[in-house]
ROFI-182662 format. One record per residue (C-alpha): residue in three letters; residue number from 1; x, y, z. Coordinates in nm, 3 decimals. Each point is the difference from the previous one (the first is absolute). Layout:
<tidren><aa>ALA</aa><i>NUM</i><X>X</X><Y>Y</Y><Z>Z</Z></tidren>
...
% end
This chain:
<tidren><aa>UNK</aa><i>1</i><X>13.795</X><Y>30.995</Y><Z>9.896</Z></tidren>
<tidren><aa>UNK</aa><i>2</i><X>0.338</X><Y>0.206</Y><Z>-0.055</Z></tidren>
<tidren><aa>UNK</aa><i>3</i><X>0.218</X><Y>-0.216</Y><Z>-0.242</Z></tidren>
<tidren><aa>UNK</aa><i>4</i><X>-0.159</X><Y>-0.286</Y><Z>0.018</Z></tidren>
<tidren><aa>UNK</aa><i>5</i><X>0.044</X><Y>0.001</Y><Z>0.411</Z></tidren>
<tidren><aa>UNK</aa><i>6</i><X>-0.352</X><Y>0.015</Y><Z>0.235</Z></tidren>
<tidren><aa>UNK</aa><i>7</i><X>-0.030</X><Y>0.265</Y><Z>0.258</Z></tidren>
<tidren><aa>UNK</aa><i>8</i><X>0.177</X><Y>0.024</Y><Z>0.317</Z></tidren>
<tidren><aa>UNK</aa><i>9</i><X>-0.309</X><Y>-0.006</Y><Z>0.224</Z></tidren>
<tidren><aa>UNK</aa><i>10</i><X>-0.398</X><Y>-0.047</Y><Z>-0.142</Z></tidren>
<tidren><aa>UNK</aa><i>11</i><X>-0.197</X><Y>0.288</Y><Z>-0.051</Z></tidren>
<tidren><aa>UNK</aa><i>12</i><X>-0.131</X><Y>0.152</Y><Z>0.332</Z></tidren>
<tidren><aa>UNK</aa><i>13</i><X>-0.288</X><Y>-0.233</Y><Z>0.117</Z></tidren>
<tidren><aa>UNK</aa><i>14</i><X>0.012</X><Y>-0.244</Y><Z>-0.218</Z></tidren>
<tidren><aa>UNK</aa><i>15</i><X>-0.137</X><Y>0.196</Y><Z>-0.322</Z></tidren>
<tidren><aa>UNK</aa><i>16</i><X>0.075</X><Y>-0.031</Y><Z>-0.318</Z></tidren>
<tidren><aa>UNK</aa><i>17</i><X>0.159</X><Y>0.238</Y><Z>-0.217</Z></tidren>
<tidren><aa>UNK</aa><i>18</i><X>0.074</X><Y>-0.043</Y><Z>-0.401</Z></tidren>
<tidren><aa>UNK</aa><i>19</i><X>0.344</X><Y>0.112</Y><Z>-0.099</Z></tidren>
<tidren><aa>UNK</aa><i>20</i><X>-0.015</X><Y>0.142</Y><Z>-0.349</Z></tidren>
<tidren><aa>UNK</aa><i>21</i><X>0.373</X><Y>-0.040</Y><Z>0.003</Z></tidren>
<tidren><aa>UNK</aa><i>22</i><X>0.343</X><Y>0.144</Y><Z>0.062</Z></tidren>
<tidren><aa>UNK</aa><i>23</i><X>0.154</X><Y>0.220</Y><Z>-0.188</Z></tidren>
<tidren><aa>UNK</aa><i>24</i><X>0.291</X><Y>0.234</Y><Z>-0.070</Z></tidren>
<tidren><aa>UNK</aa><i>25</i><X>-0.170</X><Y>0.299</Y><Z>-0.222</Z></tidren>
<tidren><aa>UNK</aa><i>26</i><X>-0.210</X><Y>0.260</Y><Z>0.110</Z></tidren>
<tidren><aa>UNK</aa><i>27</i><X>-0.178</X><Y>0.079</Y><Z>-0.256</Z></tidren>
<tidren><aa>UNK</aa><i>28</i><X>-0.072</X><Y>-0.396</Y><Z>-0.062</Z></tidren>
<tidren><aa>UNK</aa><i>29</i><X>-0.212</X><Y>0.032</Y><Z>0.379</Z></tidren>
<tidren><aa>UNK</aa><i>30</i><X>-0.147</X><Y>0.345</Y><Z>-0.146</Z></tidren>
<tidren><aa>UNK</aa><i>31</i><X>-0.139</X><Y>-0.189</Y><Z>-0.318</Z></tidren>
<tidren><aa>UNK</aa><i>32</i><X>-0.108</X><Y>-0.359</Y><Z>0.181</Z></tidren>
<tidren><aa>UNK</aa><i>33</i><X>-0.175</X><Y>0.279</Y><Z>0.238</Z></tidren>
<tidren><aa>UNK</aa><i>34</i><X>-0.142</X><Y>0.151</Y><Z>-0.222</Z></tidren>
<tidren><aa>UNK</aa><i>35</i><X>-0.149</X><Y>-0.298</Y><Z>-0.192</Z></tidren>
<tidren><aa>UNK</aa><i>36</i><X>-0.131</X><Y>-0.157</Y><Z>0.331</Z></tidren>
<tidren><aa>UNK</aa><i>37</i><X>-0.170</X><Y>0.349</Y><Z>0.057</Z></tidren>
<tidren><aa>UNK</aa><i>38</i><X>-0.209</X><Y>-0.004</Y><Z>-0.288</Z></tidren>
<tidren><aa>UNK</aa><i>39</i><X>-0.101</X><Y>-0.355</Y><Z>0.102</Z></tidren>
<tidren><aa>UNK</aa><i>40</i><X>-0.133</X><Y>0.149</Y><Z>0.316</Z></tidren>
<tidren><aa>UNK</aa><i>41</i><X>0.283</X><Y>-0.133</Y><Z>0.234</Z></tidren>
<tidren><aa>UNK</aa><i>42</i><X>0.206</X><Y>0.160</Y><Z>0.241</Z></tidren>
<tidren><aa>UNK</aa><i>43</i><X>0.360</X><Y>-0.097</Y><Z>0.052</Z></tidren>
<tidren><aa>UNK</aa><i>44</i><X>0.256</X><Y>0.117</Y><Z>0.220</Z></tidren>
<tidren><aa>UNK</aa><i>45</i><X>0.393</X><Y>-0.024</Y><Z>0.016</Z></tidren>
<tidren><aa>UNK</aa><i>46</i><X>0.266</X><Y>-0.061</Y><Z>0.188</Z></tidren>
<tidren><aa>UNK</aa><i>47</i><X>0.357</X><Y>0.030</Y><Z>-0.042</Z></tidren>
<tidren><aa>UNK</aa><i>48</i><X>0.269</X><Y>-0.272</Y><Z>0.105</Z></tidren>
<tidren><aa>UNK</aa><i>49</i><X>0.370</X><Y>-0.015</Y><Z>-0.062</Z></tidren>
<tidren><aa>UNK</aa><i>50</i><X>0.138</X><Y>-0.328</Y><Z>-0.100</Z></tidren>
<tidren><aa>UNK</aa><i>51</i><X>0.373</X><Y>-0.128</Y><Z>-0.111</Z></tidren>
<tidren><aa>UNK</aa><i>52</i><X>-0.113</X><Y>0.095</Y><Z>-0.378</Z></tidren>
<tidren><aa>UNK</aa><i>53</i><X>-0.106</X><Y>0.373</Y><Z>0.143</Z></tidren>
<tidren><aa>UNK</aa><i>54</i><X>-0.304</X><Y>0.169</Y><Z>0.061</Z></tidren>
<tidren><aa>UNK</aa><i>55</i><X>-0.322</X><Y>-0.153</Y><Z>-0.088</Z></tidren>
<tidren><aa>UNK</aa><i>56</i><X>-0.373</X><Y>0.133</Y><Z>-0.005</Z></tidren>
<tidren><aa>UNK</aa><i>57</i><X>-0.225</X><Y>-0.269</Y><Z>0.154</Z></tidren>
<tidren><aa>UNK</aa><i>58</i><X>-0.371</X><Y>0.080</Y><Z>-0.174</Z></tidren>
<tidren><aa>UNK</aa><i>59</i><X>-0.280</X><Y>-0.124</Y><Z>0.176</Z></tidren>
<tidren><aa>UNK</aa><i>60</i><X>-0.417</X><Y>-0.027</Y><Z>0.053</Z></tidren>
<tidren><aa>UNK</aa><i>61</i><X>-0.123</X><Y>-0.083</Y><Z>0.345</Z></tidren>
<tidren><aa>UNK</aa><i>62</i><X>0.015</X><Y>-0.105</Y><Z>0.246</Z></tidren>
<tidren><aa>UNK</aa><i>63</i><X>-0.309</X><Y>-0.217</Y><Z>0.017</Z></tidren>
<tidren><aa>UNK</aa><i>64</i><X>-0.172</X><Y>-0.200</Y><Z>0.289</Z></tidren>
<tidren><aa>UNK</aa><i>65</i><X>-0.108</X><Y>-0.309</Y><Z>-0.228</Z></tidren>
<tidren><aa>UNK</aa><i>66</i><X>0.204</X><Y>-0.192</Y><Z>-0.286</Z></tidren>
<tidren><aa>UNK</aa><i>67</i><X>-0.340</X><Y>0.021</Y><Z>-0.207</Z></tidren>
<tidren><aa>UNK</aa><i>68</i><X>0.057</X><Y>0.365</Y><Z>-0.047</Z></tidren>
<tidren><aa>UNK</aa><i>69</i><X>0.379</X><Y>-0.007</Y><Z>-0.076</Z></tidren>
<tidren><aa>UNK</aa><i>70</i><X>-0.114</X><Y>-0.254</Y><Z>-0.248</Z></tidren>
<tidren><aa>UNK</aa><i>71</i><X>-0.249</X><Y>0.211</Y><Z>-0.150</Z></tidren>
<tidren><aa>UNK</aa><i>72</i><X>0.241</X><Y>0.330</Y><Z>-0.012</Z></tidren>
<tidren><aa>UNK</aa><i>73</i><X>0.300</X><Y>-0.232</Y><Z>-0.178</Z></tidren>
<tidren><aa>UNK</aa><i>74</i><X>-0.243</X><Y>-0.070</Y><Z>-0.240</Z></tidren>
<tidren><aa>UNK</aa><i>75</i><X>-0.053</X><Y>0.367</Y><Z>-0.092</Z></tidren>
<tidren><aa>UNK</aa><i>76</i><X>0.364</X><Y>0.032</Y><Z>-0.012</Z></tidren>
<tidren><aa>UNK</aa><i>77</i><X>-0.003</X><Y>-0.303</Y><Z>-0.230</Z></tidren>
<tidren><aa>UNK</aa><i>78</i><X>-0.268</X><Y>0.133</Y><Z>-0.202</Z></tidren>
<tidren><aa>UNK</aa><i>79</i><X>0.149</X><Y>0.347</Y><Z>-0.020</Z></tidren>
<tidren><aa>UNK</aa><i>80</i><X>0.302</X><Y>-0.174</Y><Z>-0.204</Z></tidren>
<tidren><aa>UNK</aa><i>81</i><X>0.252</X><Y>-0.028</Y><Z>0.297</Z></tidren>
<tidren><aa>UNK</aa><i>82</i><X>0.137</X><Y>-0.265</Y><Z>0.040</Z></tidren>
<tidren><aa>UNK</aa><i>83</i><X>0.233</X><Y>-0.158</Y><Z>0.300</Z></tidren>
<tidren><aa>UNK</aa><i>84</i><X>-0.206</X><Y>0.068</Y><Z>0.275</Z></tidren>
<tidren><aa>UNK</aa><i>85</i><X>0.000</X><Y>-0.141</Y><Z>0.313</Z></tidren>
<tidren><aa>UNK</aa><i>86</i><X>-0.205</X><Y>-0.086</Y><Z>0.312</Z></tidren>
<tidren><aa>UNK</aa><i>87</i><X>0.226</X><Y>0.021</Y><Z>0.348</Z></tidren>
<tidren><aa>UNK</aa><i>88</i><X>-0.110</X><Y>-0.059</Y><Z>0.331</Z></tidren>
% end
């Protein structure tokens, strides 16, 4: 989710991908990266302009089964980030 608005089309498939969040700063992806690194997790980005500018989409996935989103947003959630979302 981008501002509190869902995706424009599901995730390829029908996976599952958890959104970390949104967010404006650089360096803010670099150090949730970072973080979800060291918790063995890979994330990717992608960037997306919107009426408030340019934002940096970070994100784990995609995954074939709920289950495993479910499991990864807890290791987001235990890694002390919180926000994160499951989108379809």
């Amino acid at each position: 989710m981008l501002e509190g608005k869902p995706l424009a089309k599901p995730a390829a498939d029908g996976k599952y991908i958890v959104q970390v969040g949104a967010f404006a700063s650089e360096e803010k992806v670099k150090e949730l990266q970072a973080r979800l690194k060291s918790a063995g997790l890979s994330t990717y980005t992608e960037k997306v302009k919107t009426g408030a500018g340019e934002r940096i989409r970070l994100r784990a996935g995609p995954f074939g089964a709920r289950a495993d989103a479910e499991g990864v947003l807890g290791k987001i959630k235990a890694a002390g980030i919180s926000g994160a979302v499951i989108v379809q």
